[in-house]
PLY file of the C-alpha trace (Angstrom):
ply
format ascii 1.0
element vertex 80
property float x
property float y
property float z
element edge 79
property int vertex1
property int vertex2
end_header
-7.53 -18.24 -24.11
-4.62 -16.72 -22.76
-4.32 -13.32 -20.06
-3.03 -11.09 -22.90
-6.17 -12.11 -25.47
-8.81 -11.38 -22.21
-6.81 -8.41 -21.37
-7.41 -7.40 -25.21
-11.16 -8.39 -25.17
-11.74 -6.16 -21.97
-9.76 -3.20 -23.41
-11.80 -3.74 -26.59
-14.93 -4.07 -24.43
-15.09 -1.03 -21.91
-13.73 1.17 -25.12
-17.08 0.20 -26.70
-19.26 -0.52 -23.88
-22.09 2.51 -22.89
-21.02 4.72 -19.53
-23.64 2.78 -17.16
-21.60 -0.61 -17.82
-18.43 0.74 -17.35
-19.61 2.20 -14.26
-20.53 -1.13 -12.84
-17.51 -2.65 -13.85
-15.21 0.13 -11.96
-18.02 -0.55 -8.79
-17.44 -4.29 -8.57
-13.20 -4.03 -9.10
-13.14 -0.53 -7.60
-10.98 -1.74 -4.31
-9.00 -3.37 -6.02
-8.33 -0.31 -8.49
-7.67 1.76 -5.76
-7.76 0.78 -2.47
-8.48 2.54 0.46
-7.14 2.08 4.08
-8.39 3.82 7.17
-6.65 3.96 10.29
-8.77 3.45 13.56
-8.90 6.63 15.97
-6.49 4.95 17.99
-3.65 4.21 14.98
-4.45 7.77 13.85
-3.64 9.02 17.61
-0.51 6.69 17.99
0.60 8.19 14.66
0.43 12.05 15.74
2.04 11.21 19.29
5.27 9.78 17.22
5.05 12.60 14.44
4.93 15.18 17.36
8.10 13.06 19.65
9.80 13.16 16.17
9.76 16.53 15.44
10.33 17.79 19.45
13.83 15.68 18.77
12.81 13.34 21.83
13.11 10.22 19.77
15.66 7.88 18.54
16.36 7.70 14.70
18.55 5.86 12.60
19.74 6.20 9.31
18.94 3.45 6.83
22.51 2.22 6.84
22.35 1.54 10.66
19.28 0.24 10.52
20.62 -2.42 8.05
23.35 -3.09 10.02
21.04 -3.83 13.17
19.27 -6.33 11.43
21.97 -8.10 9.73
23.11 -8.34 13.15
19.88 -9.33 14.61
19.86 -12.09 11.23
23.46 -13.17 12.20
22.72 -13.76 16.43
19.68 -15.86 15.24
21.39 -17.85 13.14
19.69 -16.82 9.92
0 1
1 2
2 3
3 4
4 5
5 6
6 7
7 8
8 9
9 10
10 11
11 12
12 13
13 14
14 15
15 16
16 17
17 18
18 19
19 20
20 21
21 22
22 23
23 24
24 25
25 26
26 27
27 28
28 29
29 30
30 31
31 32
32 33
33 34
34 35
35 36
36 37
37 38
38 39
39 40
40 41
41 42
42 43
43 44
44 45
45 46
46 47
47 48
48 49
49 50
50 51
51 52
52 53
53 54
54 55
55 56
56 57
57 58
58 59
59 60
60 61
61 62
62 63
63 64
64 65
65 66
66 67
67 68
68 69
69 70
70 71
71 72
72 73
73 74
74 75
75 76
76 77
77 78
78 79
C-alpha cells in the first residue's frame, strides 16, 4: 500500500471516526503536530540580557550580507 492510499484511509478515517477517537489520535501524534519547546530559566535569562544589550545599542550587529561574507571567509581559511 503506498503513503498516498494510507494518507487517504486516515483522511477517510478521522472524517468518520466519533470525537473520543480522534481525540486519542491528536494525544498520541500531538508533539509531533505541534511541538512545543521550553527554554530553561537560564536560556530564558541569557535571552533577555542580549534582547536588552541589543536594544541599549551596546552590541555588535551585522547585516546578513556581512555575515555571509564572514563565513565564506571562515569556509575559504579552512579549506572548505
Amino acid at each position: 500500500m503506498t503513503t498516498a492510499v494510507k494518507r487517504k484511509q486516515l483522511h477517510q478515517y478521522l472524517d468518520a471516526t466519533d470525537d473520543n477517537k480522534v481525540e486519542a489520535i491528536y494525544t498520541l501524534l500531538q508533539n509531533d503536530i505541534d511541538p512545543q519547546y521550553e527554554c530553561t530559566p537560564t536560556e530564558l535569562n541569557m535571552l533577555h540580557e542580549r534582547a536588552e544589550k541589543y536594544l541599549k545599542g551596546e552590541t555588535q550587529t551585522y547585516t546578513v550580507e556581512v555575515s555571509h561574507n564572514k563565513i565564506r571567509q571562515q569556509r575559504k581559511g579552512h579549506g572548505v
